[in-house]
C-alpha positions in Angstrom: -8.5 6.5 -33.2 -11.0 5.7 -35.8 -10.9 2.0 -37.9 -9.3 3.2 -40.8 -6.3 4.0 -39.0 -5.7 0.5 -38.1 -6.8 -1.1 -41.2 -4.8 -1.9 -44.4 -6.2 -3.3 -47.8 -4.8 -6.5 -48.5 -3.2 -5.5 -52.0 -1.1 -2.8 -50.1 2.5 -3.7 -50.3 4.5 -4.0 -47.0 6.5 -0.3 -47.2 2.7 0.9 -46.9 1.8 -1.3 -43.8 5.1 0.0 -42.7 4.4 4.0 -43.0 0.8 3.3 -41.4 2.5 1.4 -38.0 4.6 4.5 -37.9 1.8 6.6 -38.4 0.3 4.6 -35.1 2.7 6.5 -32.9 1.5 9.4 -33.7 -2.2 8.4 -32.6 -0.9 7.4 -29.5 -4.2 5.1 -28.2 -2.9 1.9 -28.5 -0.5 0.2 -26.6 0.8 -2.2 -29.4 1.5 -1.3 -33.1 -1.0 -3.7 -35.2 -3.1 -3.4 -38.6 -5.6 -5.4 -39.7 -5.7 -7.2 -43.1 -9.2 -6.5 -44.6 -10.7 -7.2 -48.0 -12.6 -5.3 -51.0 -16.2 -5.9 -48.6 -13.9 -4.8 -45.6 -14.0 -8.2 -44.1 -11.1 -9.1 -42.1 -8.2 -11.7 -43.3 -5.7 -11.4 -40.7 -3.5 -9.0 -38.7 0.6 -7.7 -39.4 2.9 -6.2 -37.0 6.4 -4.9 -37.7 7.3 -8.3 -36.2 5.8 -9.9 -39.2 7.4 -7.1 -41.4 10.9 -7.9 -40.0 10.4 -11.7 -40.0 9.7 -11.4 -44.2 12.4 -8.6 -44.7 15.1 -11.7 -43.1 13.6 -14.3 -45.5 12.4 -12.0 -49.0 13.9 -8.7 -48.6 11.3 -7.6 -50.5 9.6 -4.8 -49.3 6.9 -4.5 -52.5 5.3 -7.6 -51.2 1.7 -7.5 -50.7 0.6 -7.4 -47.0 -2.1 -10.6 -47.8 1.4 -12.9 -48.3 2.7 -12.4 -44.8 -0.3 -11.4 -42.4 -1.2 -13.9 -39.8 -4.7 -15.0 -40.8 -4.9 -17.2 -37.8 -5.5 -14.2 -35.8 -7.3 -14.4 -32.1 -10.8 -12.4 -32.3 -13.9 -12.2 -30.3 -17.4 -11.3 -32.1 -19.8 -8.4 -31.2 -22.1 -9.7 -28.5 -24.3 -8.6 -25.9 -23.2 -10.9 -23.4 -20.5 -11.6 -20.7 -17.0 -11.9 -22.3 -14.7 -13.6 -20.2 -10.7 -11.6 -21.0 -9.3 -13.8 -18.6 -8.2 -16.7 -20.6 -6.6 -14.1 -23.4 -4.5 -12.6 -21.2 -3.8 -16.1 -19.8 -2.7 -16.3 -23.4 -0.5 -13.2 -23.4 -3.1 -11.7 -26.2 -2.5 -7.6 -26.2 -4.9 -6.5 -28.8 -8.2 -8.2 -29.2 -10.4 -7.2 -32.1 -14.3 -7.5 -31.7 -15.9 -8.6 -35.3 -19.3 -8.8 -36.7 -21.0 -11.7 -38.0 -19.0 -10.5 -41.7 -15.9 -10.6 -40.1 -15.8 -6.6 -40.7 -13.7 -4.8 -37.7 -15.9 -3.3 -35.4 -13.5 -2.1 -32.6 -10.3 -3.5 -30.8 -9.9 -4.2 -27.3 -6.3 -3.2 -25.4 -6.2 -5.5 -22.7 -3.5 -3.4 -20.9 -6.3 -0.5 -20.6 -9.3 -2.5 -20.6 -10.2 -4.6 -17.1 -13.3 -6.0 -18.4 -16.1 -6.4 -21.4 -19.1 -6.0 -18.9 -23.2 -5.9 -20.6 -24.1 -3.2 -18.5 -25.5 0.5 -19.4 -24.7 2.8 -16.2 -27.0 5.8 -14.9 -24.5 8.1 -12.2 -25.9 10.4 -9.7 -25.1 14.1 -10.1 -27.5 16.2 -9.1 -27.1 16.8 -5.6 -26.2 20.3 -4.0 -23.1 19.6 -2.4 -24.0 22.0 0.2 -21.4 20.3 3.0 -18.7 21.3 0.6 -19.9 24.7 0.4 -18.2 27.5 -0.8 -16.5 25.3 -3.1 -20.0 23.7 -4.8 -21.2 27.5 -4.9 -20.1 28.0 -8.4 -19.2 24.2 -9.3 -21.4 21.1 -9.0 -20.0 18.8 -6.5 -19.4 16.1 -9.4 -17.3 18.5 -11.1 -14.7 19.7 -7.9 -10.9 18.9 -9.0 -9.1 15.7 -7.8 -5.7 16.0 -9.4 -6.4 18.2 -12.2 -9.3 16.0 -13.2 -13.1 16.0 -12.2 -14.7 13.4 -9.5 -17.4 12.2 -11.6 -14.5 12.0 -15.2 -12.6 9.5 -12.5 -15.5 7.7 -12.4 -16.3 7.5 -15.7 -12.7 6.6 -17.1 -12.7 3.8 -14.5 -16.3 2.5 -16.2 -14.7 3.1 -19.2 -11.8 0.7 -18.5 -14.4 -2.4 -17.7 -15.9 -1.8 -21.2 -19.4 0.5 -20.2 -20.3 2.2 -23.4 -23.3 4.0 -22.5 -23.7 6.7 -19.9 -26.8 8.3 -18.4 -26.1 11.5 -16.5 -28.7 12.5 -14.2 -28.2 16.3 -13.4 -29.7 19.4 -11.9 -27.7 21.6 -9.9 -25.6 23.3 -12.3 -26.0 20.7 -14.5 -24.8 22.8 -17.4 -21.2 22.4 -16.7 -21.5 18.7 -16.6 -22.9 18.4 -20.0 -20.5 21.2 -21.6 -17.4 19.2 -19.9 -18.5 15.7 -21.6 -20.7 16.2 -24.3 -22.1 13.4 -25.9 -19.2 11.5 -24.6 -17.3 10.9 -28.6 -14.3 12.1 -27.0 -14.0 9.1 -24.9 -15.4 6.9 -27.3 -18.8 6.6 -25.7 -22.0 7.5 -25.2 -24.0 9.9 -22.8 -27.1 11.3 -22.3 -28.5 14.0 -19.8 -31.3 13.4 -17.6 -32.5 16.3 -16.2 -34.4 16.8 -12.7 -37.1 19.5 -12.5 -37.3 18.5 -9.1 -35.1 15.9 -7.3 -35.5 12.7 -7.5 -33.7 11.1 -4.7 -30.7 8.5 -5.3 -32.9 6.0 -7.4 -36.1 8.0 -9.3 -33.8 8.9 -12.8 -33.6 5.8 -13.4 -37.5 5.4 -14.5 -37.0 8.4 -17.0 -34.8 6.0 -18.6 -37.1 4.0 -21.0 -34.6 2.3 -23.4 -32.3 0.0 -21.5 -30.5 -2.0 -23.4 -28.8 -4.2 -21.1 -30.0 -7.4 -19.0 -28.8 -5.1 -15.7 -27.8 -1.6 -15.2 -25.0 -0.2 -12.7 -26.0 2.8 -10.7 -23.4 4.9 -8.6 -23.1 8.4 -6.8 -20.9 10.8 -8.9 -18.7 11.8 -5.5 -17.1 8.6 -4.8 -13.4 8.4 -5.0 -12.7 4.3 -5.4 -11.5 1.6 -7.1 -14.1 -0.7 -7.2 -14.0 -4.2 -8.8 -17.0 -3.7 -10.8 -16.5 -6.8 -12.6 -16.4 -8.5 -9.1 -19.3 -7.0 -7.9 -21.2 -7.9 -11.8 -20.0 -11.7 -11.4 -21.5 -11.9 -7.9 -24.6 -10.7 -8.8 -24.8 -13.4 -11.4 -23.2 -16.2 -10.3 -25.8 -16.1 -7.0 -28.4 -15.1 -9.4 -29.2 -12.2 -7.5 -31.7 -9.5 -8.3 -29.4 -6.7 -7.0 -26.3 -6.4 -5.8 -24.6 -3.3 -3.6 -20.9 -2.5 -3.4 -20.3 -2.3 0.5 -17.5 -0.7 2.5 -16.3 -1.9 6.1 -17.4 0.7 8.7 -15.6 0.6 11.9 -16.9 1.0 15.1 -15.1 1.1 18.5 -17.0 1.2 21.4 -14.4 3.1 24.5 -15.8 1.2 27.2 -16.9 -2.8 28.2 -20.0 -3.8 26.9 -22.4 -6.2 28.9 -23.7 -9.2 27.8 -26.9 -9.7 29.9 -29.7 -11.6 30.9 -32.1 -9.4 32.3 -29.9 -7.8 35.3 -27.9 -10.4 35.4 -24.2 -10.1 33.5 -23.6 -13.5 32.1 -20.3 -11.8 29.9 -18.2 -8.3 28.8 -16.3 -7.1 26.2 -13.6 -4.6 27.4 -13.6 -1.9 24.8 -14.7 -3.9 22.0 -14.5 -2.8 18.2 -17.7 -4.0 15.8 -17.6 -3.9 11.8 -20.8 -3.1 9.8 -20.7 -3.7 6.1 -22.1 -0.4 5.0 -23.8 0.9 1.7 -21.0 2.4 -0.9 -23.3 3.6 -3.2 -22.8 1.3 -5.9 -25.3 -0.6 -7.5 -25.7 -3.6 -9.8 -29.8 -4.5 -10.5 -32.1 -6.0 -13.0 -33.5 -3.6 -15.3 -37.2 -5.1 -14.7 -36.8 -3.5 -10.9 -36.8 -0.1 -12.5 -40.3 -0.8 -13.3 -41.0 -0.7 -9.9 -39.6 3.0 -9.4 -42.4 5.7 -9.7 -42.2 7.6 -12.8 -40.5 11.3 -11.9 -40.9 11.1 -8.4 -38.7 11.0 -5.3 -37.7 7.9 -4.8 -34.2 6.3 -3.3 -32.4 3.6 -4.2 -32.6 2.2 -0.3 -36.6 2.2 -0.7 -36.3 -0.2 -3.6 -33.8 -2.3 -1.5 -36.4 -2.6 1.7 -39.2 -3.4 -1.1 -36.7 -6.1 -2.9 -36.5 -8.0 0.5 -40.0 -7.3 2.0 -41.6 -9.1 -1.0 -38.6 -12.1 -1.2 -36.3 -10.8 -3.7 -32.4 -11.4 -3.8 -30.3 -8.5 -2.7 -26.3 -9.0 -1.7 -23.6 -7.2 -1.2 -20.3 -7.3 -2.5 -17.3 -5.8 -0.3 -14.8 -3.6 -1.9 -11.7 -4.9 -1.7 -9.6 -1.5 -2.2 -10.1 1.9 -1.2 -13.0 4.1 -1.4 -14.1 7.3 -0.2 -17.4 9.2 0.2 -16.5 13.2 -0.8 -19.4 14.3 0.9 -17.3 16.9 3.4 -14.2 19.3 2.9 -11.9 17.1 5.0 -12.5 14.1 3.1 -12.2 15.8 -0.4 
C-alpha cells in the first residue's frame, strides 16, 4: 500500500472519498478504512471515514460536498522520530490507525495498531550463516534459515515478528547457501522494509558480522539466531535494557534440570542436609540480543568472534549485562526432533 492510496485532496468531493475507501478493500493492508485530508503542499488537514461520510449524508445529503467540510481535523498523530514511542496510551484510547507525520505535517506512513506491537529505535543484524549440519539431509540443499515451518521459512517468522514491533532495517548475515536467502527477500520492499546482505568469506562466529556493519543508525541494535521458533517480547526485553540502563541485554529461556537421585549438602564428610531428587532451573542464553552500538567497536573487524566473548568481556571490565526471561514459548531448531 503506497501513500497515495490513502490520501485525498481536500477539494475532492465526498462520492470521490467514497470510491477511494472502496478501493481500500481491495488493497487489503489495513485493518480500518481511513483517508487522509491533505493540501496542495501535501500537508495533512485531517482524516474521513465512511463514518464521517454517513454522519454528513443524515444531515446534507449532499454527496458533492468537498471532503475539507466534514474531515475531522482534530485527528490523533505521532511525528517521525528516532526515539522510543510509547503505543500504549493510544490504544488505551481505542486509536486504530495512527499516522506518523513530518515536521510539514506531510504523511509519512501509518501505524495499524491491530498488526503493530510496538515502534522500537532499533536496526537488527540475524544470524544465518551457519551449516545446519544436525539437520542434515534436509540443510543439504536448503540453508537451515530457510527449512519450512508451516508453509513459511524460519528466519521470514522471524522477521514478520520484528516487523510487527516496528524494525525497519534488516541486516542479513549469510554464507552457506546464502543465495536463496537473498533471492527469497530481496531488498525487503515487499515487506515494507529494508535489508542488506552481509556476506561471510569465512565464518564469523555468532557476533563478528556485526563489525562489517559500519552505518548504524540506531542508539542499540538487536541481534538474534535465524533458527529460533518464539514469541519473544522484544519490546520487554528493549524497555529492560533501558529502564536499568544496561549496556546489553540477553533474552533467556528457563532450562530444567532434574537431578534422579538426593543430593548432599556437605561439610567436608560430614552431611549437614539432602535433597531427595531435586529439580534446579538455570536461566539459559536464547540467543537474543539487545546492546549498544558503541560495543560493536569492540568486535574485531572480519574475524571470528561470538557474541558470548563480548558478554565475558562486558562483565570482566564492569559493564552492565542482564537478561530478560521470555515469557512464552521458544524453541532452538538446531535438531530434526525439535524442528
Amino acid at each position: 500500500m503506497e501513500i497515495k492510496d490513502i490520501t485525498i485532496y481536500r477539494d475532492k468531493s465526498i462520492l470521490e472519498a467514497l470510491k477511494k475507501l472502496n478501493d481500500l478493500l481491495y488493497v487489503g493492508q489495513i485493518s480500518r478504512l481511513i483517508l487522509f485530508v491533505i493540501d496542495e503542499n501535501e500537508s495533512t488537514i485531517g482524516t474521513i471515514t465512511d463514518g464521517d461520510i454517513r454522519r454528513s449524508l443524515i444531515k446534507h445529503a449532499n454527496l458533492n460536498l468537498k471532503v475539507e467540510e466534514i474531515c475531522n481535523k482534530r485527528f490523533i498523530h505521532e511525528y517521525d522520530r528516532s526515539d522510543f514511542v510509547d503505543l500504549k496510551d493510544y490504544r488505551l484510547r481505542d486509536i486504530k490507525i495512527l499516522p506518523i507525520l513530518d515536521k510539514n505535517k506531510r504523511l509519512i506512513r501509518v501505524i495499524d495498531l491491530d498488526k503493530t506491537k510496538a515502534l522500537l529505535p532499533l536496526e537488527c543484524m540475524i544470524m544465518a550463516g551457519g551449516r545446519g549440519k544436525r539437520l542434515s539431509p534436509l540443510t543439504d540443499t536448503v540453508p537451515k534459515p530457510m527449512l519450512p515451518l508451516n508453509g513459511k521459512p524460519i528466519i521470514e517468522h522471524n522477521i514478520d515478528r520484528l516487523i510487527s514491533y516496528g524494525i525497519k532495517k534488516f541486516y542479513i548475515s549469510i554464507k552457506y547457501l546464502g543465495e536463496q536467502i537473498q533471492e527469497y527477500f530481496g531488498d525487503g520492499s515487499k515487506k515494507g522494509v529494508s535489508i542488506e546482505y552481509i556476506w561471510e568469506d569465512e565464518p564469523l562466529g555468532t557476533a563478528g558480522a556485526l563489525s562489517l556493519v559500519d552505518n548504524f543508525k540506531t542508539e542499540h541494535v538487536l541481534l538474534m539466531n535465524s533458527d529460533l521458533f518464539t514469541n519473544v517480547d522484544f519490546e520487554d526485553l528493549y524497555l529492560d535494557l533501558i529502564n536499568q540502563n544496561a549496556d546489553m541485554a540477553v533474552a533467556s529461556t528457563e532450562y530444567k534440570v532434574d537431578v534422579p537421585y538426593a543430593v548432599f549438602e556437605t561439610d567436608n564428610h560430614l552431611v549437614k542436609n539432602f535433597k531427595e531428587k531435586p529439580s534446579y532451573v538455570y536461566h539459559s542464553n536464547a540467543g537474543i540480543y539487545i546492546l549498544k552500538r558503541d560495543l560493536i567497536k569492540k568486535i574485531p573487524r572480519n574475524r571470528f568472534f561470538d557474541i558470548t566473548d563480548l558478554m565475558e568481556n562486558l562483565v570482566r571490565e564492569g559493564g552492565s549485562l542482564i537478561h530478560n526471561p521470555i515469557v512464552g514459548f521458544w524453541i532452538d531448531i538446531g535438531r530434526l526432533k525439535n524442528l
